[in-house]
N, C-alpha and C positions, 0 to 999 in steps of 0.2 A: 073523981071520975069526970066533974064538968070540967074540972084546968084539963084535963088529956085530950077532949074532945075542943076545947076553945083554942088550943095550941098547936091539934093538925088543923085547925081550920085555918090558921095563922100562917104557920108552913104553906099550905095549898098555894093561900092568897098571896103570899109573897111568890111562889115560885110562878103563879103564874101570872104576876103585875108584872116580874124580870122578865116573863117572857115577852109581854106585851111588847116594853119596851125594847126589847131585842128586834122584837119583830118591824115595831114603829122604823126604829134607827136603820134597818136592811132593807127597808121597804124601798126605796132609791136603787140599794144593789139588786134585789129582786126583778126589776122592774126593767133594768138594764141588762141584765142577766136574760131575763124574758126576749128582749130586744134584738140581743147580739143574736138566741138562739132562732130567732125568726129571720133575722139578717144572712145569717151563715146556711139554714136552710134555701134560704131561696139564690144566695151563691151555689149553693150544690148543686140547684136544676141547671145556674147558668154554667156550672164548670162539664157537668155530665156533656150537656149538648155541645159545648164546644168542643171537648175530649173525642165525640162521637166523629163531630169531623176531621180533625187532626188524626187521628189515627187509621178514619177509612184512605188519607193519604198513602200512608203504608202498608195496610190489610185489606182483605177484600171479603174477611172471614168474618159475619156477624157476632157469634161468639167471644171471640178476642175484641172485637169494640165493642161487645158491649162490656164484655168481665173490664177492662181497662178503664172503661169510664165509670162506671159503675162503683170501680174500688176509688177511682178522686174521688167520688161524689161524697161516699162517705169518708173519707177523709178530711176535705171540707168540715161534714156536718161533725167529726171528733174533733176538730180544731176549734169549731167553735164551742160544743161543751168543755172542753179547758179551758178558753176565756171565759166564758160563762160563771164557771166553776171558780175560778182566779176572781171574778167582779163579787162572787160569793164570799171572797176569802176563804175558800177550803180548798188549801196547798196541800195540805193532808192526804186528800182525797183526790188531787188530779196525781201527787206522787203516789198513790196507792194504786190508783188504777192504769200508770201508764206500767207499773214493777206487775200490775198481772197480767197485762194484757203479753208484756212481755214474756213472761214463765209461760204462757197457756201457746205464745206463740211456738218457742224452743221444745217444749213437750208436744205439740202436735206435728214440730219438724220430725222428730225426733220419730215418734210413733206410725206417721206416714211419707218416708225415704221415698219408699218406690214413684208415691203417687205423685209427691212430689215433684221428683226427677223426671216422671212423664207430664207434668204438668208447667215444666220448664223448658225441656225441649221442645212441646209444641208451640209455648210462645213464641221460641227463638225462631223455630220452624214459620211459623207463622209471618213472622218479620224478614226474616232471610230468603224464606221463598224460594228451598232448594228444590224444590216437586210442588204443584199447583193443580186442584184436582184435573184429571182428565189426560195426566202423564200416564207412558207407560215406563215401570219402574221394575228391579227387581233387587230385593232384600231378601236376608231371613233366610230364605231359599225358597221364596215366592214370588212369581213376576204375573204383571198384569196393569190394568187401569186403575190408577186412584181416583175411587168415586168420594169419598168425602176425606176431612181431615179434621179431627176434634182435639179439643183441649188435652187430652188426655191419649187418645191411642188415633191410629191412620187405617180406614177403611179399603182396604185393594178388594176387589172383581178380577179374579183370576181368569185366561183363556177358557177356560173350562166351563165358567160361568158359577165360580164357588167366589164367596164372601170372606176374608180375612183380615182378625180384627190385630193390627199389630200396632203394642206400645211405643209411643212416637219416642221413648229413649233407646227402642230397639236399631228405631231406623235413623237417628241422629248421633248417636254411638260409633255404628258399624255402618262398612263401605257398601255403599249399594250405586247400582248402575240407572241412571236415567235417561233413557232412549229418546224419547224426545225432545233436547237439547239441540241435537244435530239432525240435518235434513239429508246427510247423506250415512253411509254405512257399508263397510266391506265386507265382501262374503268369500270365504277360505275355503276353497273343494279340495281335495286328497285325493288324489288317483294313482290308480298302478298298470302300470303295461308289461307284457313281456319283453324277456330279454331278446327276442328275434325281431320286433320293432323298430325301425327309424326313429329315434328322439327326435331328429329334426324334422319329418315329417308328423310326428306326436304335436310338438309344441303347432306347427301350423295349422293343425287342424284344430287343433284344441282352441286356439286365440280365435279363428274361425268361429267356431260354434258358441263363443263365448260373444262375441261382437254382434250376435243376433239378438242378443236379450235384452225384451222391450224395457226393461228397469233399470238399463247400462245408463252413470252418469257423462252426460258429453262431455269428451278432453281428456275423461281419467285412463289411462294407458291400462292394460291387460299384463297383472306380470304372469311369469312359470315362469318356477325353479324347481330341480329336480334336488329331490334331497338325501335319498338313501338307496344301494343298491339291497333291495329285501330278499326275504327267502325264497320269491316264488316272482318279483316282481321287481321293476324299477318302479318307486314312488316320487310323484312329483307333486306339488299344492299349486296352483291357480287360484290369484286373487283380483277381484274388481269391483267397482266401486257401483253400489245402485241409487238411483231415490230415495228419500226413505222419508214418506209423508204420515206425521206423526195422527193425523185422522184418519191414515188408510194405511196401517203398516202393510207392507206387502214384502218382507222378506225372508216368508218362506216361500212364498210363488215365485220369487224370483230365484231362490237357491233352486227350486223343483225344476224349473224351467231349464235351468243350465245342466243339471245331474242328465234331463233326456235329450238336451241337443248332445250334448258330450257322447251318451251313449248310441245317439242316431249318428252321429260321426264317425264314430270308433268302428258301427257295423256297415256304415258306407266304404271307408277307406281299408275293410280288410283287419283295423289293430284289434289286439286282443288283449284284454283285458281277465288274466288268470285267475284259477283258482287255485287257492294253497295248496301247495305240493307237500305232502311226506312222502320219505325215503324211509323207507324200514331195516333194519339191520336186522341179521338172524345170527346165531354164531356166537358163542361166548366174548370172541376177541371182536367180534364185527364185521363189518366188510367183506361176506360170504355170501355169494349171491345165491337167491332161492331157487335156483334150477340146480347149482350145484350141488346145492344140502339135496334138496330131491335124489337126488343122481346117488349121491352117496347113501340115501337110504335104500334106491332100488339097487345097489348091489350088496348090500347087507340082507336084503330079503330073498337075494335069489338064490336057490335050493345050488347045495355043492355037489358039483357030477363025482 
């Protein structure tokens, strides 16, 4: 019973004078190891803040500077646990952890697609800089102000004064229209007049009342063209070019404005401007006009002398 007890005390003592020495002999890599990881920390701060301004070069979006710096910074500091880890000698273990970090990355690709794909396009979005808040845009089948734009989806303020949160792979995917781009914009009216109408007294009064309109841009010409003879009408479109100040849209006062010169025109100069006609048929075959069907039933009614 005493050799059993004298022989782990022997065991003990050797395994932990090996360790000593293990520990003696690593105490240099420890200690370097220590070093690097202090080293490559205080690289972090300095790569963080430089990354902060390299990037507000091209964003203007807190968020995206900061996620971007943020992700070198640790970067950095993984770089430096793998040298670290390498002054340790445990190859083991930077190959262990670089195969999980791997798997855990592929399965969370894997398990969040969507948020992903939204969290991609707003970077692009971000850098590309196709809408900048304060555009007015329309997507989706919503148009309005973009009041912010995040990592993940794009905030619009609709005319209406509603909030619409849309995934920015919605709006980096699919065509959408951005109106404030251009400082000008044409506006396309449809009109019809009767067939007993002068067109060419049409067209000049119409160019007329269109040349009044305080949002006409100067130089841009006035077209009309007539395009279809209608059922009830000749249809003609008028286009012309207005302002188009992306802090002060005004183009629907300026389409409004034109609809009542056109119409203050039309009842100055006499034109007229119809209302759809039907023609009714009566008649099995058709083309029987309703005084004659009349006619034919008052002498069906009338008593035989």
């Amino acid at each position: 019973m005493n050799f059993g007890i004298n022989d782990a005390a022997n065991i003990v003592s050797t395994k932990l004078k090996g360790w000593l020495e293990a520990l003696t002999a690593m105490l240099p890599n420890i200690v370097v190891a220590i070093l690097v990881l202090i080293t490559f920390y205080t690289l972090s701060r300095v790569v963080k803040a430089g990354f902060r301004k390299l990037i507000s070069k091209f964003s203007d979006q807190p968020a995206i500077i900061g996620l971007f710096s943020t992700i070198m910074a640790l970067l950095t500091i993984m770089v430096g646990l793998v040298v670290a880890l390498n002054v340790l000698q445990l190859t083991q273990a930077v190959t262990s952890l670089l195969a999980g970090a791997g798997i855990i990355g592929l399965a969370l690709g894997f398990a969040f697609q969507d948020i992903s794909a939204n969290f991609i396009s707003g970077v692009i979005m971000a850098f590309k800089k196709p809408i900048v808040v304060g555009d007015i845009i329309e997507t989706n089948g919503y148009n309005g102000f973009v009041e912010r734009i995040e990592l993940r989806s794009t905030v619009i303020r609709t005319f209406q004064g509603l909030h619409v949160i849309i995934p920015n792979k919605d709006i980096f995917q699919n065509p959408f229209t951005n109106y404030t781009r251009t400082h000008t914009r044409r506006i396309d009216l449809e009109v019809g007049v009767s067939y007993g109408d002068d067109l060419d007294k049409v067209s000049e009064v119409v160019e007329k009342a269109i040349a009044s309109n305080s949002h006409l841009v100067d130089g841009e010409p006035i077209k009309l063209v007539y395009q279809e003879f209608g059922s009830s009408s000749i249809n003609f479109k008028v286009m012309f070019w207005i302002d188009y100040n992306p802090k002060n849209p005004m183009y629907l006062e300026a389409r409004s404005e034109a609809i009542r010169a056109i119409k203050k025109a039309f009842d100055a100069n006499d034109i007229t401007i119809p209302f759809p006609i039907r023609t009714l048929d009566f008649g099995i075959k058709g083309g029987e006009k309703l005084s004659e069907q009349l006619k034919a039933k008052e002498i069906k009614l009338l008593p035989k002398a």
